[in-house]
C-alpha positions in Angstrom: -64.4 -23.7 -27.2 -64.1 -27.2 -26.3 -66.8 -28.7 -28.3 -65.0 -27.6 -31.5 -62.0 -29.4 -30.4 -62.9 -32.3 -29.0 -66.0 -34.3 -29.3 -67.9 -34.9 -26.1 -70.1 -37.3 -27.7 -66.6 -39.4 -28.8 -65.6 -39.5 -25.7 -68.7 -40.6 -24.1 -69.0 -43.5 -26.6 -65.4 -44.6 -25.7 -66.2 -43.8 -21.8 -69.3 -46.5 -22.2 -67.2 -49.2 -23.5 -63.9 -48.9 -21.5 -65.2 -47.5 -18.3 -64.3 -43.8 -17.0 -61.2 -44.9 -15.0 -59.6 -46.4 -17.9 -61.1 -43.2 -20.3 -59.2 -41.1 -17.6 -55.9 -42.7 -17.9 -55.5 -42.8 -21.4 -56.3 -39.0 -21.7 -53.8 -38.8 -19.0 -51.4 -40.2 -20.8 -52.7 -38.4 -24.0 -52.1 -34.8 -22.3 -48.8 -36.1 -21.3 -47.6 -37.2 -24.9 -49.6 -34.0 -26.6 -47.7 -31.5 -24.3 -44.6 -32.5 -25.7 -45.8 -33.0 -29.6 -43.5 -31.7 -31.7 -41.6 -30.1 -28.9 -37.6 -28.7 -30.4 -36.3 -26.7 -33.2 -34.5 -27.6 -36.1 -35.8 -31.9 -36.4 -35.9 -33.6 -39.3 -39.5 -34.0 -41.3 -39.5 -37.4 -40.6 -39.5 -36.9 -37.2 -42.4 -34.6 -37.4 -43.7 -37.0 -39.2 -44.0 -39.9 -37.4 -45.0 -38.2 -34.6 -47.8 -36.5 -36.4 -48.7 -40.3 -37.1 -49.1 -40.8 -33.8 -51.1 -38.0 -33.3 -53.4 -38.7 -35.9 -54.5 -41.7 -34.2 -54.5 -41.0 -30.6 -55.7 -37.8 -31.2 -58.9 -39.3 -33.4 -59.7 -42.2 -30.8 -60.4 -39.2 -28.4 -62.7 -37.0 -30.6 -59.9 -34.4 -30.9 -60.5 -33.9 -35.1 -59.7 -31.3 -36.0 -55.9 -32.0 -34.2 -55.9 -35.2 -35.7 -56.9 -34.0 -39.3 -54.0 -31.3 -38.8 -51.8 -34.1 -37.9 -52.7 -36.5 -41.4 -51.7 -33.4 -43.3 -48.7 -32.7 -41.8 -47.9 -36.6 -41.6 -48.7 -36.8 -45.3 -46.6 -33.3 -46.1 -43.6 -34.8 -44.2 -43.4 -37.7 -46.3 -43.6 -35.9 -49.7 -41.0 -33.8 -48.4 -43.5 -30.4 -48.7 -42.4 -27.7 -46.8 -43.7 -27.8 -43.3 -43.6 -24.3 -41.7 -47.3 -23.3 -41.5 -48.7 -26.9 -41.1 -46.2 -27.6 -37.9 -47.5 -24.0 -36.4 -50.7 -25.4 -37.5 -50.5 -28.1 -35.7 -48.8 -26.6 -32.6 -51.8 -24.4 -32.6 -54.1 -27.0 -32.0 -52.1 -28.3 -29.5 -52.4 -26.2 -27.6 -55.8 -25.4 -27.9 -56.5 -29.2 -27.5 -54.7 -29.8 -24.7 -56.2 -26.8 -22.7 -59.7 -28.1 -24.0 -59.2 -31.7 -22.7 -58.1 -30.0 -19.4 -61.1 -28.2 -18.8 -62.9 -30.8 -20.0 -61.3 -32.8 -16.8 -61.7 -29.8 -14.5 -65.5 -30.6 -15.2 -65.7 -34.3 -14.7 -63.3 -33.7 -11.4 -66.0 -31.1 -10.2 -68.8 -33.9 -11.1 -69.9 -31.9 -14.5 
């Protein structure tokens, strides 16, 4: 499951050039952010939106893509004023599915795997 979501070899690329405390920090603070991603009913599409941006970044930096591919199109969606219904659960999909991926992937490197 995880290797579809996020993409170890990504993540050991970035772990190389930053170091593995600073790696674990920033998908700290990644988790943090992702479990709240677009978090409340009835906000505006630009909200969505601009947090999608956000998303498609952080989200890509990690070797998350296929969140952060689902984030570009709802980003781009939002700003041509598309409906967003099915993109949004989409996206809150892969949250989930993300998040719980980067988790175990944690639980592993905690446990020395």
């Amino acid at each position: 499951m995880s290797h579809a979501l996020v993409n170890r070899e990504a993540l050991d690329e970035l772990r190389a050039v930053i170091g593995p405390e600073k790696l674990a920090r920033i998908v700290d603070r990644f988790l943090l952010f992702l479990a709240e991603a677009f978090a409340g009913q009835d906000r505006a599409a630009a909200d969505y939106g601009r947090e999608a941006h956000t998303l498609v970044s952080m989200a890509g930096m990690l070797g998350c893509d296929a969140l952060s591919r689902a984030c570009r199109t709802l980003e781009e969606a939002a700003q041509a004023g598309d409906d967003l219904t099915d993109l949004l659960a989409e996206a809150e999909r892969l949250r989930d599915r993300t998040l719980a991926a980067l988790q175990n992937l944690q639980a592993e490197a905690g446990a020395g795997g």
